[in-house]
C-alpha positions in Angstrom: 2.4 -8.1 6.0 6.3 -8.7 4.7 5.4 -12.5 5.5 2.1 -12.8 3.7 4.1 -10.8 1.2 6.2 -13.6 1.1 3.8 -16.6 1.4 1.6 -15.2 -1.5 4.6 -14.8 -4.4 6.2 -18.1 -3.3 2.5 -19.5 -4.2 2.4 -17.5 -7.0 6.0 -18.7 -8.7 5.0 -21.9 -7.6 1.8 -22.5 -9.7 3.3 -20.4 -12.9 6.5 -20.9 -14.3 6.5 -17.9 -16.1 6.4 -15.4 -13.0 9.6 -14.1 -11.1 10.1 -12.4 -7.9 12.9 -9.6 -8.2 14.4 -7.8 -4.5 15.9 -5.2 -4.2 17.9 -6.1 -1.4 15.7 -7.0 1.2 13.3 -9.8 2.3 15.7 -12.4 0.8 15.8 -14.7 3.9 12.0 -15.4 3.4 12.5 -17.0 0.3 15.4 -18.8 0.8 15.2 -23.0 0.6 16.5 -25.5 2.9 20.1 -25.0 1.3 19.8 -21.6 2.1 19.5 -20.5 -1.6 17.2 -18.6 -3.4 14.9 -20.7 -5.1 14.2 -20.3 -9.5 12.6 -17.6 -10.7 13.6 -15.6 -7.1 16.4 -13.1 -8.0 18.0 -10.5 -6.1 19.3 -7.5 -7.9 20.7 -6.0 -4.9 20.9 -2.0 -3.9 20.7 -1.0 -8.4 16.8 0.0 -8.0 16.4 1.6 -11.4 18.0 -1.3 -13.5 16.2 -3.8 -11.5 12.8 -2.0 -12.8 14.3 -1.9 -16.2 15.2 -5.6 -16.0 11.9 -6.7 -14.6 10.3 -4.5 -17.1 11.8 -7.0 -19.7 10.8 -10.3 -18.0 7.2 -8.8 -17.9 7.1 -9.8 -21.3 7.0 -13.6 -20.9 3.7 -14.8 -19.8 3.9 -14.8 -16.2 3.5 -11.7 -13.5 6.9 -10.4 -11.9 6.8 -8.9 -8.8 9.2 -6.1 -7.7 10.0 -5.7 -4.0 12.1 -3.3 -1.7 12.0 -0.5 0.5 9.5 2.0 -0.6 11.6 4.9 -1.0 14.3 2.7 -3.1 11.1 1.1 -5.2 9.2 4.2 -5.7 10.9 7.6 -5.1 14.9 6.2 -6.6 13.0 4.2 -9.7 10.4 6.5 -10.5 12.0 7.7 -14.2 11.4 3.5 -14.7 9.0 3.3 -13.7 7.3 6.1 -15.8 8.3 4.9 -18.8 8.3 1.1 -18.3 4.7 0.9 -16.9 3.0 4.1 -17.5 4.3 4.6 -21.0 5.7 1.6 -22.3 2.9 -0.3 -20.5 5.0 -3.3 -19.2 2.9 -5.1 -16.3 4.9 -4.8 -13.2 3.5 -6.0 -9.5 5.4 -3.6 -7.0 5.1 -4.0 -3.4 6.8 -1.9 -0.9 8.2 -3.6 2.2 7.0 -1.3 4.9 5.6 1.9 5.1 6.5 6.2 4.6 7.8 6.4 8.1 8.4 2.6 9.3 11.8 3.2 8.5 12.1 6.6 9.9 15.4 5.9 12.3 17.5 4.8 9.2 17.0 8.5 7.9 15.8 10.8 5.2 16.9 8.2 3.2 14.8 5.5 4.1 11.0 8.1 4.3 8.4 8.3 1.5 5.9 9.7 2.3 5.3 10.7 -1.2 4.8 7.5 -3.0 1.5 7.6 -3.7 1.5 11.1 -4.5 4.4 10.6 -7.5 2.5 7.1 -9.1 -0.8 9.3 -9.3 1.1 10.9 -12.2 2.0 7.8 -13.9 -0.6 6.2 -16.3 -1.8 2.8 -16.3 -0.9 1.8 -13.1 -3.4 1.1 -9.9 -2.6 2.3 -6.4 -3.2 0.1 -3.2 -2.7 0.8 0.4 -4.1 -2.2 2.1 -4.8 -1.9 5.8 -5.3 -5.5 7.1 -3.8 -8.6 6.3 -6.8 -9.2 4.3 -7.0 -6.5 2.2 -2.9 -7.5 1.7 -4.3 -10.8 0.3 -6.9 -9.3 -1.9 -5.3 -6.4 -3.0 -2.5 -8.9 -4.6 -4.6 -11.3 -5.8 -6.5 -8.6 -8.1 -2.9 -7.4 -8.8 -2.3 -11.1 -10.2 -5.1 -10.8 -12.5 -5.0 -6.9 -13.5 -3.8 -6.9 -16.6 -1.9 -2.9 -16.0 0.5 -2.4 -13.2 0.1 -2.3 -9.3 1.7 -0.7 -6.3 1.0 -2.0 -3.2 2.3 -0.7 -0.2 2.6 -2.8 3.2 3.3 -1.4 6.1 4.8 -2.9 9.6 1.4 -1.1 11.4 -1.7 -3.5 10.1 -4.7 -2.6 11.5 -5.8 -6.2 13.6 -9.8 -6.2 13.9 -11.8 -7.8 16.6 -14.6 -8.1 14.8 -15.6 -8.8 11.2 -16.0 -5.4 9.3 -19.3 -5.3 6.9 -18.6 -4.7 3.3 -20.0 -1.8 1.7 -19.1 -2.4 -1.9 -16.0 -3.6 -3.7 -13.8 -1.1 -2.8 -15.4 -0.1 1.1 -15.4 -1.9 4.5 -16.9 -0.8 7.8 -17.1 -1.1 11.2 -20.4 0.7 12.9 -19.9 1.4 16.4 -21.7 3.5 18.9 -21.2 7.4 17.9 -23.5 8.1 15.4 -22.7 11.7 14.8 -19.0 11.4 13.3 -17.7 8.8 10.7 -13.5 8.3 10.9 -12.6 7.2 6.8 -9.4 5.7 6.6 -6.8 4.6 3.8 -4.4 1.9 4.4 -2.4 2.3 8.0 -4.9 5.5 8.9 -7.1 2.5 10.0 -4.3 1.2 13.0 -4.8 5.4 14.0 -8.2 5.3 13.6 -9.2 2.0 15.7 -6.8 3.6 18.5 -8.2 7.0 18.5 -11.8 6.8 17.5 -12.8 3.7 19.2 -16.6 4.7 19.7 -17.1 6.8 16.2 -17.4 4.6 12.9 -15.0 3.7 11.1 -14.9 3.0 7.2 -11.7 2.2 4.9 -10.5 1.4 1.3 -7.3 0.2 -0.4 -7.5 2.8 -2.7 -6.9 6.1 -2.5 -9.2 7.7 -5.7 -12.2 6.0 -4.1 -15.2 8.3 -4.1 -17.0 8.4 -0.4 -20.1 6.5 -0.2 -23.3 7.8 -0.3 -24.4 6.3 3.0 -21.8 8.2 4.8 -24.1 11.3 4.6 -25.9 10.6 7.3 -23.1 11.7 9.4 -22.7 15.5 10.5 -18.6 15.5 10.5 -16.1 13.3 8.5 -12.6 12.6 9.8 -10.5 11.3 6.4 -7.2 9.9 7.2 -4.7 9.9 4.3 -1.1 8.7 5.1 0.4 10.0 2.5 1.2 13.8 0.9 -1.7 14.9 -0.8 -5.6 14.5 -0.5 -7.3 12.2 -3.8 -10.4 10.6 -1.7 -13.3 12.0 -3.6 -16.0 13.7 -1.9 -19.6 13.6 -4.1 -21.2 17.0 -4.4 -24.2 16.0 -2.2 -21.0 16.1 0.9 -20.5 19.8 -0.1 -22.5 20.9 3.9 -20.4 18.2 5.9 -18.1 19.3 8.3 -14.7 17.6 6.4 -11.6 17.3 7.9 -8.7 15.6 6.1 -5.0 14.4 7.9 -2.2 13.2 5.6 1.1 13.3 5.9 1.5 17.7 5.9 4.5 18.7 8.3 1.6 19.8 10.9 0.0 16.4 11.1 2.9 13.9 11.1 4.3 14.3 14.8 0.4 13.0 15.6 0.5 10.3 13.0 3.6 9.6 14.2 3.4 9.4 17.5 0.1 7.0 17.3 0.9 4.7 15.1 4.2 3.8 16.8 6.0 3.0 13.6 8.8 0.5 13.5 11.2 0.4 16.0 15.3 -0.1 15.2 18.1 -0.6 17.8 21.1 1.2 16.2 
């Protein structure tokens, strides 16, 4: 994902002159040019995450989009006073995108996990939440961010789900992939998808990029529901009609991330 990441906002400062890409410290060596320097309009503020939402804040005020781009714990959980108060309260358009996932940095330490990033920016007004789980949903995900005219948080992760087959589109915010076991239905956001593809090969399997979705109604054909959530909390809706299903959700609570964990793989260092 880091290097569709990449592709997409060197596209994007290509064809407007008013948009910027700000690191944080990272992913610098896919944007640099044949002389080895950043190109205009790329700036890196290094490892000073709250002033580098405070300074992108003010070059949201041009015409162009800027999009904000480090570790998710540095972007999210060190920034989050910023980003309160530049794009939930002050309303300052911001494209943030995380470089990897809650636990892809796990080795690196304490330091390096968020597993609550979603869970703070629920809190913060006018600003969407996207957990892409595909390359695809990466690409569309950013291009809605582009036009959105409020802030977006996109979190990539190092664990994309790769598909053998074309998934079926449900509605604007649902995909799916019917296979054989017509009794349980596996509903995953973002990297839960990776999971779910390895564990529940034969059951169904649908997924968003947003984590507010409300289930669909067609899903209530299905006697149990599986919802994978990688991230602390649960904010998939559930309709009313859903209230007899058999529902089980798996985030990221201490009991279910050793399984989480251990099947997703997560990134791996040499230290």
């Amino acid at each position: 994902m880091r290097k569709t990441f990449a592709e997409l906002s060197k596209n994007e400062i290509a064809n407007n002159p008013n948009s910027f890409v700000i690191l944080g410290d990272i992913g610098i060596g896919s944007f640099l040019n044949s002389e080895d320097n950043l190109p205009d309009r790329v700036l890196n503020t290094g490892i000073a995450e709250q002033a580098m939402i405070g300074f992108a804040a003010g070059l949201s005020t041009g015409k162009g989009n800027v999009i904000v781009h480090t570790i998710a714990a540095f972007l999210i959980e060190r920034a989050f006073e910023q980003i309160k108060l530049c794009c939930g309260y002050n309303e300052c358009k911001l494209i943030l995108v995380s470089a990897n996932g809650p636990y892809d940095y796990e080795k690196l330490g304490p330091t390096h996990h968020s597993p609550s990033d979603v869970t703070l920016l629920m809190t913060v007004p006018n600003l969407n939440i996207r957990i892409p789980a595909t390359d695809e949903d990466l690409r569309e995900c950013y291009a809605d961010a582009l036009a959105s005219q409020t802030s977006t948080y996109i979190r990539c992760t190092s664990r994309e789900a790769k598909l053998e087959k074309n998934p079926t589109v449900v509605n604007n915010k649902w995909k799916k992939i019917v296979n054989e076991d017509t009794s349980k239905v596996v509903v995953c956001i973002g990297e839960g998808l990776t999971y779910a593809l390895g564990s529940f090969a034969d059951s169904s399997i649908y997924w968003t990029t947003d984590p507010t979705s409300t289930l669909p109604e067609e899903l209530n054909c299905y006697k149990e529901i599986i919802i994978l959530e990688p991230y602390t909390g649960s904010f998939i809706q559930i309709p009313e009609s859903f209230t007899h299903k058999s529902i089980t959700r798996r985030n990221f609570k201490t009991e279910n991330k050793k399984i989480m964990k251990q099947n997703l793989g997560w990134e791996d260092f040499i230290l």
